[in-house]
C-alpha positions as CSV (number, residue, x, y, z in Angstrom):
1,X,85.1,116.1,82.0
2,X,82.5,117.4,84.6
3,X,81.2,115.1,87.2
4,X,77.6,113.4,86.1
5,X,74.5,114.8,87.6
6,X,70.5,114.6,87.9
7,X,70.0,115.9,84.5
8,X,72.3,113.1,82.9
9,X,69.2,110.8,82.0
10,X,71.6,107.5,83.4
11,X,71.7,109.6,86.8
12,X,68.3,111.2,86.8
13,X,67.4,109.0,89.9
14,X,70.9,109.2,91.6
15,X,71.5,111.9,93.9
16,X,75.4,110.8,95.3
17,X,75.7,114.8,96.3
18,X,75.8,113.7,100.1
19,X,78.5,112.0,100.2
20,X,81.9,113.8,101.9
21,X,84.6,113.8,99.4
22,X,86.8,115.1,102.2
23,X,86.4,111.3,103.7
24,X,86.3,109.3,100.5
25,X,87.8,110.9,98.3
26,X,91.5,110.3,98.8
27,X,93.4,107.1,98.7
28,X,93.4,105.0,101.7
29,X,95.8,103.9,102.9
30,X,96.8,100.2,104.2
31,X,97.2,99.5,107.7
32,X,99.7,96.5,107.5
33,X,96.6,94.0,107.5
34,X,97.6,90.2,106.8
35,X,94.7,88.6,104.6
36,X,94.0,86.3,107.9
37,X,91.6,89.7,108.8
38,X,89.4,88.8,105.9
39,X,86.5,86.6,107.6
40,X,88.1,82.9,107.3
41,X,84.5,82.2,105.5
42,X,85.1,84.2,102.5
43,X,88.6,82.8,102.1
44,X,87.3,79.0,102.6
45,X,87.8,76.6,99.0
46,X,84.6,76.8,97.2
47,X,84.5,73.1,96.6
48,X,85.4,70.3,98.3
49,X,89.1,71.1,100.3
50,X,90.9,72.0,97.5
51,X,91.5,76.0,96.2
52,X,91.8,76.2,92.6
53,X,93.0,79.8,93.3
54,X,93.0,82.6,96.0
55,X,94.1,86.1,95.7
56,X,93.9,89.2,97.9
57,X,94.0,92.8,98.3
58,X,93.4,94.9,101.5
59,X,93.0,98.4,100.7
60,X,94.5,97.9,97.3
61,X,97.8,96.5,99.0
62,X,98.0,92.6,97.6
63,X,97.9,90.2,100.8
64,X,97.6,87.2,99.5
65,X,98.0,85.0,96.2
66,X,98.1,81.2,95.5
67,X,97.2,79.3,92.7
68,X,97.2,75.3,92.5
69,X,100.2,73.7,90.7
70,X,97.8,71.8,88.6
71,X,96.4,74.9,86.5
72,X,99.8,76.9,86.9
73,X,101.0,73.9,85.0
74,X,98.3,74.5,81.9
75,X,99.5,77.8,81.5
76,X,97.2,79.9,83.2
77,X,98.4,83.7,84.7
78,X,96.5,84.4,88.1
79,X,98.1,87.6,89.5
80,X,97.9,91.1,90.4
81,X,97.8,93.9,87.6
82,X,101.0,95.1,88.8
83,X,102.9,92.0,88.6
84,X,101.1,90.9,85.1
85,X,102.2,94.3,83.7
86,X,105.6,93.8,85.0
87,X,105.9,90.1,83.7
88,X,103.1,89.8,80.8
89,X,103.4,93.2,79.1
90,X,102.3,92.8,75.7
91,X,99.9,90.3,77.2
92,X,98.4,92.6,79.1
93,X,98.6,96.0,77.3
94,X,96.9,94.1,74.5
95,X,93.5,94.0,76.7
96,X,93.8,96.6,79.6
97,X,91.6,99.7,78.6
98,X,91.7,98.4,74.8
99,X,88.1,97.2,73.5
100,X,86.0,96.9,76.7
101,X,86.3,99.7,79.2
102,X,87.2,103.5,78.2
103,X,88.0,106.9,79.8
104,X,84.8,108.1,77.1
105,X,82.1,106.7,79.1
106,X,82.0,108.9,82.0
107,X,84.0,110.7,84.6
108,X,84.1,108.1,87.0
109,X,85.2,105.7,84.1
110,X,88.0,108.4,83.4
111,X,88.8,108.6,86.9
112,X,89.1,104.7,86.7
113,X,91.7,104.2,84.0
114,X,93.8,107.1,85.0
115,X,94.3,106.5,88.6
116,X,93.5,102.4,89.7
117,X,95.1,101.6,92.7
118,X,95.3,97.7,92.6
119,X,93.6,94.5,89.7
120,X,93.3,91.3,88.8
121,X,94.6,89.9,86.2
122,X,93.2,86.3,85.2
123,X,94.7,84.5,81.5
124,X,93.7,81.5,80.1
125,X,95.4,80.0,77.6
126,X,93.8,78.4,74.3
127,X,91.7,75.1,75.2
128,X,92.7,74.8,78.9
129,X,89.5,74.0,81.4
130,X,90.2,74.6,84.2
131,X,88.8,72.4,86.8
132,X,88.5,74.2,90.1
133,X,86.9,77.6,90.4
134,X,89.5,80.7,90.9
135,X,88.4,83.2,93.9
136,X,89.6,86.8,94.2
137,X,88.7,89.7,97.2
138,X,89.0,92.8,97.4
139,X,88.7,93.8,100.8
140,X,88.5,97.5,102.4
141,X,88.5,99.2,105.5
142,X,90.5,102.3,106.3
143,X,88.6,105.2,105.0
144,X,89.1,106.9,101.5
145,X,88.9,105.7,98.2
146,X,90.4,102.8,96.2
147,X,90.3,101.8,92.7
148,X,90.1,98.4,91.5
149,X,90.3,96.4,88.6
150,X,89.4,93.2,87.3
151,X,90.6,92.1,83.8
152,X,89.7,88.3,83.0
153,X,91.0,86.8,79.5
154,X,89.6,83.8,77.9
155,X,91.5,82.7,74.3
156,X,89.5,80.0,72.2
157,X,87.8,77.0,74.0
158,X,89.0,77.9,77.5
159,X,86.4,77.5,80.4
160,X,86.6,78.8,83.6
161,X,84.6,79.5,86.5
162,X,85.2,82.8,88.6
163,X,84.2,84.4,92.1
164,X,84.8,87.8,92.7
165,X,84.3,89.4,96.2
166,X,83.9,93.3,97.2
167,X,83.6,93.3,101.2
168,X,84.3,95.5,104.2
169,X,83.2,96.1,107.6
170,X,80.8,98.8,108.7
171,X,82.3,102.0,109.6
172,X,81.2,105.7,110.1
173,X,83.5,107.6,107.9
174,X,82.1,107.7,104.2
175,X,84.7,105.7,101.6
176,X,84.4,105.0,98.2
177,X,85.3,102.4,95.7
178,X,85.4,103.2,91.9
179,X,86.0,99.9,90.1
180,X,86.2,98.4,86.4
181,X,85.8,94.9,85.1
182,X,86.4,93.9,81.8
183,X,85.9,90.2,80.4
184,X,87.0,89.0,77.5
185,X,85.9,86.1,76.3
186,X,87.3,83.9,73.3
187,X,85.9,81.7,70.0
188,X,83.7,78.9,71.5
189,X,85.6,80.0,75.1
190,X,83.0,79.6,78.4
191,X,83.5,81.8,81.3
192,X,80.8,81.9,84.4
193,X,81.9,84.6,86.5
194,X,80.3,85.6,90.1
195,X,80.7,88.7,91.5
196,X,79.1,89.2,94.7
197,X,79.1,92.8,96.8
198,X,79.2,93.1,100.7
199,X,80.3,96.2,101.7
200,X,79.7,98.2,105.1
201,X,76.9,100.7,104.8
202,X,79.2,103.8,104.9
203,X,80.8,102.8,101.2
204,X,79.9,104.6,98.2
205,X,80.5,102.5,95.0
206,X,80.7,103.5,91.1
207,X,81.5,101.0,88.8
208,X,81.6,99.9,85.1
209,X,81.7,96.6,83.7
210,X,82.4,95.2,80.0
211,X,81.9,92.2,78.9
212,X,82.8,90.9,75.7
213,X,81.9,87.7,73.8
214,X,83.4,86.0,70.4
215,X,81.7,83.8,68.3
216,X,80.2,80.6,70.0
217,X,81.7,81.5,73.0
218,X,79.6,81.8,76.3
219,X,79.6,84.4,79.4
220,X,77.6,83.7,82.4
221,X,77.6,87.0,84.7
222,X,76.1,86.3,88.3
223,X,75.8,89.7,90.6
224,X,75.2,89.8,94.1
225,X,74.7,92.9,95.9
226,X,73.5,93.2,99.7
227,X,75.7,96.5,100.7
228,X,77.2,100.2,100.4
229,X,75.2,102.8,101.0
230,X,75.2,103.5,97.5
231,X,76.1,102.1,94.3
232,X,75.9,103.3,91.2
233,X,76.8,100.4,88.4
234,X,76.6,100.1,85.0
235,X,77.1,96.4,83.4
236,X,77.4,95.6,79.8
237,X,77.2,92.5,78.0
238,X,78.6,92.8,73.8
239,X,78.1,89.7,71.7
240,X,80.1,90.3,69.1
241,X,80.0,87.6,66.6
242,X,78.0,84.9,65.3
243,X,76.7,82.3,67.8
244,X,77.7,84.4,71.1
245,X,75.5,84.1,74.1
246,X,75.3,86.1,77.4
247,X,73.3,85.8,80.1
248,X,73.6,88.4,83.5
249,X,71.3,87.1,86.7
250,X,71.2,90.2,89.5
251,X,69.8,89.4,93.1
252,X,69.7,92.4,95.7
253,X,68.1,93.2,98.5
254,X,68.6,96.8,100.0
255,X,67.8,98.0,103.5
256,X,67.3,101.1,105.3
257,X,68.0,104.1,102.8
258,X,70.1,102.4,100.7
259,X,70.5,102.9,97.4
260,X,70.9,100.5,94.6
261,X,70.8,101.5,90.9
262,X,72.0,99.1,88.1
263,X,72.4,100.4,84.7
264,X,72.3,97.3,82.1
265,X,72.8,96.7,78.4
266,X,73.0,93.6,76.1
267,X,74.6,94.6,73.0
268,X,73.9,92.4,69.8
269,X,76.7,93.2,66.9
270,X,76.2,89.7,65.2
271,X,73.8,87.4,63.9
272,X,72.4,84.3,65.3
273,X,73.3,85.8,68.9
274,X,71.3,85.2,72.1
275,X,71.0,87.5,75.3
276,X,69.1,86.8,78.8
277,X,68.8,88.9,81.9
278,X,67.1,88.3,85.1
279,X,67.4,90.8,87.7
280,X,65.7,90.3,91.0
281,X,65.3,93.0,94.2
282,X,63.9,93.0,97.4
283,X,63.4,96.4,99.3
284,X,62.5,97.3,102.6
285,X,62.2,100.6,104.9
286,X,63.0,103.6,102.9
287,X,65.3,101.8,100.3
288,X,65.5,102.5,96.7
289,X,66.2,100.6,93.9
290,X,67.0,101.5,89.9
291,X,67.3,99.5,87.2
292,X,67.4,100.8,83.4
293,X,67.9,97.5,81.2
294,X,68.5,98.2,76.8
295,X,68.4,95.7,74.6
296,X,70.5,97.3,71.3
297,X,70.4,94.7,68.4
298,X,73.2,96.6,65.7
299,X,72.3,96.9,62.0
300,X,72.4,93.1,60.5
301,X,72.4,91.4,63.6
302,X,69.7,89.0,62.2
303,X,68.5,86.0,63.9
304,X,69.0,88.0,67.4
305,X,67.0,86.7,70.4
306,X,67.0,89.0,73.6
307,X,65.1,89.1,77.1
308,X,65.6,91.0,80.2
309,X,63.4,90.3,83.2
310,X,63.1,92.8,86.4
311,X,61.1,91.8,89.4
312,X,60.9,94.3,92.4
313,X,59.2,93.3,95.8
314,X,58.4,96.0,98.3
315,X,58.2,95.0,102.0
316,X,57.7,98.5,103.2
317,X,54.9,101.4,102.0
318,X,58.2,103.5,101.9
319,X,60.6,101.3,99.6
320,X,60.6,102.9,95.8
321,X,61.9,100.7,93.1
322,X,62.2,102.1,89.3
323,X,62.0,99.2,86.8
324,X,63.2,101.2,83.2
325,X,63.7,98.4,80.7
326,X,64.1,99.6,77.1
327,X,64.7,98.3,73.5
328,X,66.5,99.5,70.2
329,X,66.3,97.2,67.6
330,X,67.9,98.2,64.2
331,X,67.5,94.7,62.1
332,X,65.0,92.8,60.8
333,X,63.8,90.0,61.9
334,X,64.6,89.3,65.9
335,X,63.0,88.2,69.2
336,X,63.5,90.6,71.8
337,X,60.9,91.2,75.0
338,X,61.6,92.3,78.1
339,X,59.4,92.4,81.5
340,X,59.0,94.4,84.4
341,X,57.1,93.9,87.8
342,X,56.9,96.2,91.1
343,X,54.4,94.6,93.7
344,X,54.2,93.8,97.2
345,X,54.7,90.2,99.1
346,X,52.5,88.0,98.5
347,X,50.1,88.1,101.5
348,X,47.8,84.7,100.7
349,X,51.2,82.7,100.8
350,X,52.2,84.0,103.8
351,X,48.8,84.1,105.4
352,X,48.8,79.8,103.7
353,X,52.2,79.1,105.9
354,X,50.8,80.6,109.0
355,X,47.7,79.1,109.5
356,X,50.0,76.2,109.6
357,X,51.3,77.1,112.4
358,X,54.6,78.9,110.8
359,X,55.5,82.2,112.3
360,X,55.2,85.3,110.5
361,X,58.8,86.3,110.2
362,X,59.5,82.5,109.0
363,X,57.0,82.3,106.4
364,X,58.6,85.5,105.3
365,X,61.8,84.1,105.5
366,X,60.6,81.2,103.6
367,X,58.9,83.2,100.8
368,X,62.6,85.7,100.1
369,X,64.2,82.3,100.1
370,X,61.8,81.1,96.9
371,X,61.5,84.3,95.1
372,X,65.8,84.8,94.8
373,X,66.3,80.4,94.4
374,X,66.3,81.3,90.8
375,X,69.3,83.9,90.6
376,X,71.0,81.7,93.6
377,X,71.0,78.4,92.1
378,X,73.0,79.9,89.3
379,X,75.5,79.8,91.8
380,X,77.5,76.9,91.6
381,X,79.2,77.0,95.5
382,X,76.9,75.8,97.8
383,X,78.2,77.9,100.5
384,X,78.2,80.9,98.9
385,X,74.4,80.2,98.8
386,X,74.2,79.5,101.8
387,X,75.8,83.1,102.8
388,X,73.9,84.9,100.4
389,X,70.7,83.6,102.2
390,X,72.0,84.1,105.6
391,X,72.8,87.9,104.8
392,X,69.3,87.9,103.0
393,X,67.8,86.6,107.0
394,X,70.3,88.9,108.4
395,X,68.5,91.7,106.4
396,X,65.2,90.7,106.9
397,X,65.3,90.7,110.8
398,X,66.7,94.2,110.7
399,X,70.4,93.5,111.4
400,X,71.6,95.9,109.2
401,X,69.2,98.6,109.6
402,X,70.4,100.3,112.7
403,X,73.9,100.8,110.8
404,X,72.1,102.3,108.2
405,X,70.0,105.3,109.0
């Protein structure tokens, strides 16, 4: 399978052909790191002082794993891949690779399912809620490649709420991470999972992500990404029986010559189904952004209603953003619209806050903070918000930059 290139149309507007394989293109290697070198704000309980659950990986190597007695009790499997594989076979051979992610979808897929270094692996048992929120990190520094995985089950009526961190320092050295997710989420089941990207500016990331969605059930897919000096990711939402509903919200904001592109599709197979997306971008200096949203409704998925939503904002004459959304609809009747927007900040608000005495780079501030509070409050941690809007500040008063160019 040859490696994708500019005249695949999904990587027309991706050229990755700088990066040094020689650097990132290997396994790193763990240096012995404990999981106290992950910043001790990422690995705080994301409500109130108790952790539902905390899990770790540095480099791939697992660091770190706890999970509260209360929801070990009900059942529930919060592990590595390696250890659900070894205890949970069947379980997990009945889901890994199976109806979500495959080798077919590209090379880097392919790459993916042959050779992952290091997963999650989240169960939850038939009707169990589980109260607290379950967080997971995947954190890397040493330079090369790793290859994680994230597969999250749901059976009927479970709920569950999920954060998912990608993080690492900045560095020199170019290293890559090429990562799968696949959610699966039961009958009537509700899973809201948060995944939310930081890495250092010399990370290259390619990525796939499945979710799937049974009848009645609901999967609410939050996506955060303020690092990498590239990433390439494609996200996929299937609703595949009656009364299914998924909703993905994107905020990103991308710095110096950066490069985000997001590849998304909501997938109707059923009637009476329901799809939203909002994705929401902020660019700046000579970043780029990409988005190509699709909205498929399958023959006799009647009854379908699907949106997507892009917004762009440019903050520089030399930030680009491409805003593709598109639509195949094979059944009758069905709602499904989509928008896109590319435009500048808005100067008469800005010029309103500071003939009130506000200072530029505050009403600026100020303005960011409005135009992402409706991807945010989707969030349900308050300090998660609170970070997301301290790396937006960070970004804004050119932080990152310097690292970047």
């Amino acid at each position: 399978m040859p490696m994708p290139n500019q005249r695949d149309e999904a990587w027309r507007r991706t050229d990755y052909s700088h990066i040094n394989w020689n650097s990132a293109g290997h396994y790193a290697i763990p240096n012995g790191a404990t999981v106290e070198h992950i910043p001790a704000e990422n690995r705080a309980p994301l409500i109130g002082d108790e952790q539902g659950g905390l899990i770790a990986w540095m480099d791939g190597k697992l660091v770190h794993c706890e999970l509260n007695e209360k929801i070990a009790k009900q059942g529930v499997i919060f592990t590595d891949l390696h250890t659900a594989i070894r205890e949970h076979g069947d379980l997990v051979k009945k889901h890994l690779f199976q109806k979500a992610l495959k080798p077919s979808e590209g090379k880097f897929a392919a790459l993916h399912t042959a050779a992952w270094t290091h997963g999650l692996f989240i169960y939850v048992p038939r009707n169990v809620v589980v109260e607290l929120p379950l967080h997971s990190i995947f954190y890397s520094e040493q330079t090369g490649a790793t290859l994680g995985h994230v597969l999250i089950v749901l059976e009927e009526g479970a709920q569950a709420t999920i954060l998912h961190e990608y993080l690492s320092p900045e560095g020199d050295s170019h290293t890559s991470y090429i990562g799968g997710t696949e959610l699966l989420v039961g009958r009537a089941a509700n899973l809201r999972y948060v995944s939310l990207q930081s890495w250092g500016h010399n990370m290259y990331e390619f990525s796939h992500g499945r979710g799937h969605v049974s009848r009645d059930g609901q999967l609410d897919w939050i996506v955060g990404s303020m690092g990498s000096k590239l990433t390439k990711s494609f996200m996929q939402i299937s609703l595949d029986e009656q009364g299914a509903w998924g909703r993905m919200s994107g905020m990103f904001f991308a710095d110096g010559n950066q490069l985000l592109d997001h590849d998304t599709y909501q997938t109707h197979s059923a009637p009476h189904t329901t799809s939203d997306l909002l994705f929401k971008a902020a660019l700046k200096d000579e970043a780029h952004s990409v988005w190509r949203g699709n909205i498929r409704v399958m023959p006799g998925a009647i009854k379908t209603d699907g949106f997507q939503a892009n917004r762009n904002m440019l903050m520089s004459d030399t930030a680009r953003a491409d805003s593709i959304p598109g639509l195949e609809i094979e059944a009758d009747d069905v709602r499904c619209t989509h928008a896109a927007t590319v435009g500048q900040m808005e100067e008469e608000y800005i010029f309103y806050l500071m003939t009130r005495g506000v200072p530029r780079i505050e009403a600026e501030r100020l303005f960011l903070n409005g135009y992402f509070w409706d991807v945010l409050e989707r969030i349900p941690f308050e300090d998660v918000q609170n970070r997301l809007l301290a790396d937006v500040d960070r970004k804004l008063l050119g932080m990152h930059t310097a690292k970047n160019k």
